[in-house]
C-alpha positions, 0 to 999 in steps of 0.5 A, a space after each residue: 557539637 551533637 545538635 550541629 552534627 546531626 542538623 548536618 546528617 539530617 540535611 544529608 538525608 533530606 537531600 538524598 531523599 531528594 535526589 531519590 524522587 527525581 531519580 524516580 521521576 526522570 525513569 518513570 517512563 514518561 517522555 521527556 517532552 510530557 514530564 518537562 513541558 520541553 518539545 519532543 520531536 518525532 519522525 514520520 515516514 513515507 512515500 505518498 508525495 502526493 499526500 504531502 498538503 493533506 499530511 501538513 494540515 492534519 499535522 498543524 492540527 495535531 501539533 495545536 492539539 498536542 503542542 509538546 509534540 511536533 512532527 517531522 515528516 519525511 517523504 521518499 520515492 516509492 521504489 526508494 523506500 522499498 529498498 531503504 526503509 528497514 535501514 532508516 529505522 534500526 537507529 530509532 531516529 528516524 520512523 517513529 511512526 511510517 507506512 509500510 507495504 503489505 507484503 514483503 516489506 511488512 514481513 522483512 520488517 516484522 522478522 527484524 521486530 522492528 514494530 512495536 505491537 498495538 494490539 491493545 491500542 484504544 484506537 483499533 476499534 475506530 477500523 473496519 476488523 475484516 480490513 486489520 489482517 495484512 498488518 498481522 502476525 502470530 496475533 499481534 497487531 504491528 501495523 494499521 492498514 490506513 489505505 483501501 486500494 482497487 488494485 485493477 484498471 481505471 476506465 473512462 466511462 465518458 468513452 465506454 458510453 460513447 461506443 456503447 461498451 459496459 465492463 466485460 464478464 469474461 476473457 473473450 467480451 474484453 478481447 473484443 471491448 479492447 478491439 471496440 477500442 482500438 478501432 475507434 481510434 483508442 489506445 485500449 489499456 495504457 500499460 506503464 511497463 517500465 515501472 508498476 504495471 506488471 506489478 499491478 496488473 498482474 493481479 487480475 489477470 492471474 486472479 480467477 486463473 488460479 484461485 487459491 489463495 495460497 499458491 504463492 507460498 506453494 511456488 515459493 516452497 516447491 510445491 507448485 512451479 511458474 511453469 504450470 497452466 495456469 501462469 504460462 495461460 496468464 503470461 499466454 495472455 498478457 503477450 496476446 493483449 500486447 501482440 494484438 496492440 492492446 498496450 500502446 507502443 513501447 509500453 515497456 519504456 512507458 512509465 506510470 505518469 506518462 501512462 497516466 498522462 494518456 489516460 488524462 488525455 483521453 487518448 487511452 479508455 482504461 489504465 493498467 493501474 488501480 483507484 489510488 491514481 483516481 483522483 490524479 487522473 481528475 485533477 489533470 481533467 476535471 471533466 473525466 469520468 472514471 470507474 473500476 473494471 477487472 479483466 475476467 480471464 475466465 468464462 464468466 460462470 468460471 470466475 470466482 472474484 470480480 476484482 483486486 483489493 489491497 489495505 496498504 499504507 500501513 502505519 506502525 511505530 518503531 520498535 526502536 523508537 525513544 518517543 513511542 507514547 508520542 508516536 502513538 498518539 499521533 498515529 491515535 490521531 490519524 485514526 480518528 473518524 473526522 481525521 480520516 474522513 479529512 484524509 479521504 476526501 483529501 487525497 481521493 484515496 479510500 481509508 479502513 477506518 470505519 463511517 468515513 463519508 466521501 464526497 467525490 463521485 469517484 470516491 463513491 464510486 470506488 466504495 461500491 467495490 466494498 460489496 463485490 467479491 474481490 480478493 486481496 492482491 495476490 502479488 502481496 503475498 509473495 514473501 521473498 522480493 526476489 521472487 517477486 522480482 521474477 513473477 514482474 518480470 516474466 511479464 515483462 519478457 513476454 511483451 518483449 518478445 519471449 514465449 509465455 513458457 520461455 518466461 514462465 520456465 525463466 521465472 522458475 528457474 530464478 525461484 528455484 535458485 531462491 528456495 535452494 539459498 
């Protein structure tokens, strides 16, 4: 009876040893997906439908590459996914990883600590560093800028060539390149006002009138207002393009596409929006020519910058996440040279990553800004939405009709509610 007896204990304890080590095994803080051999799913989110092929190509590489993973991608309409993004990823369920915008978004997304950080990640060494800041905070890096953006008007070179015209130096040669224009039978700025183009176009505009990099922190902590000179001069400008019939008509009513459709048409020789909308231009006429200009609203020996740069599209992973070691070898993935390069060439837009070698005129064309003084989107920089609601606006109510000083005084007014909240 004692042999059976402690057979019997000796049994329960090999057992429980057991258990132990799976126990052990199941907490270990590997995926379930890795530790079983089974399939983890993860969610990637984003706005670029125009990126949607590209994505799929590279996420049939990576999924062949990584066979217990698999991605789900998710793609929403931009204005959408600015309102909507931060709620999609407090569950984790969805935006294991997800672009984000620069901006606002970032730091509404940073405040809830909805990042996880990468700053240790192996991967951050594949990127340009002077390209990294805008996914930064307190030191950390939360998110990886994959885009490099010319946030200032395309041109057709074809028609500039044509009437003899070259990029202006400053306020006065752009007056008379657009009246060139106009008199040739042109629309000389296709302005999408009804969604992106005060939002946009805004940034070189403003861009030499106030230099300082952090003016939008002082009109949204009192220090300096809308009303002073040099934005009443910006929006005092934006009504002079548009009563001079610099815009096309009812360009208030006129969305980004269907602006882009003029400029496709070749009915219009320069379009209010950036070098992210090159490559759409071209595959709506593959004959078109395009290059980058900035308006200099400055006499030419006043101008600090010669254009707009953004880092956008910028991909974290979620805080929130139950697949983050999967998240972050995707996002790993994506931030390889040769995959970069694949998504470069692929959606005409250009990346951070470094070496990258593109292989479109209007690529090539576009990396040359990569030389120029060019300053980062100041409109980005503006922390509250609502205030940034404001600034979009003003230009929009002078092209309506107002005062420059009647919408400057307008916009304030609304910041001031804002900074009293």
């Amino acid at each position: 009876m004692k042999k059976i007896t402690v057979t019997i204990l000796m049994f329960l304890i090999s057992a429980l040893v057991v258990a132990g080590c799976g126990n052990s095994s199941t907490n270990s803080g590997k995926e379930a997906g890795e530790s079983s051999g089974k399939t983890t799913k993860i969610s990637f989110i984003h706005w670029r439908g125009e990126d949607v092929k590209v994505f799929d190509g590279l996420i049939a590489e990576f999924e062949k590459a990584n066979p217990t993973i698999k991605v789900e991608m998710n793609v929403f309409p931009s204005e959408q996914y600015l309102a909507n993004a931060q709620a999609k990823l407090l569950d984790g369920a969805s935006g294991d990883v997800f672009a984000s915008f620069p901006g606002a978004q970032f730091g509404s997304i940073s405040k809830a600590e909805l990042y996880a950080e990468l700053s240790d990640a192996d991967f951050a060494a594949n990127y340009s560093p002077n390209l990294l800041a805008a996914g930064q905070k307190d030191g950390k890096q939360l998110a990886f800028p994959y885009q490099l953006v010319y946030n200032q008007p395309i041109y057709n070179k074809t028609i500039f060539e044509k009437l003899n015209l070259t990029p202006p130096n400053d306020w006065e040669q752009f007056l008379q390149l657009c009246e060139t224009l106009k008199k040739n039978g042109y629309i000389p700025i296709a302005f999408p006002g009804a969604d992106i183009g005060p939002g946009q176009f805004i940034n070189s505009m403003m861009m030499n009138n106030n230099t300082d990099e952090d003016i939008w922190a002082k009109v949204e902590s009192g220090q300096a207002k809308l009303t002073d000179e040099w934005f009443v001069r910006t929006l005092s400008q934006f009504k002079e393009l548009n009563d001079k019939e610099y815009f096309q008509k009812d360009s208030l009513g006129t969305s980004k596409d269907i602006a882009g459709s003029l400029f496709a048409q070749e009915k219009a020789a320069m379009l209010a929006t950036g070098s992210y909308m090159m490559s759409g231009m071209k595959q709506q006429n593959p004959n078109i020519e395009l290059g980058l200009l900035a308006p200099i609203t400055v006499a030419a020996d006043q101008a600090v910058y010669e254009g707009i740069h953004t880092t956008t599209f910028m991909l974290g992973v979620n805080a929130l996440s139950k697949h983050k070691d999967a998240a972050i070898k995707f996002l790993a993935f994506l931030s390889e040279k040769q995959n970069a390069e694949k998504y470069a060439n692929g959606t005409g837009q250009l990346v951070t990553v470094k070496d990258v070698s593109y292989k479109t005129p209007e690529l090539q064309h576009s990396a040359t800004w990569m030389d120029k003084k060019t300053r980062f989107q100041p409109r980005y920089l503006i922390a509250n939405a609502a205030n940034e609601k404001a600034v979009t606006t003003s230009v929009q109510a002078v092209i309506a009709g107002k005062t420059a000083e009647e919408a400057a005084k307008n916009a304030q007014a609304l910041i001031d509610q804002n900074i009293k909240k």
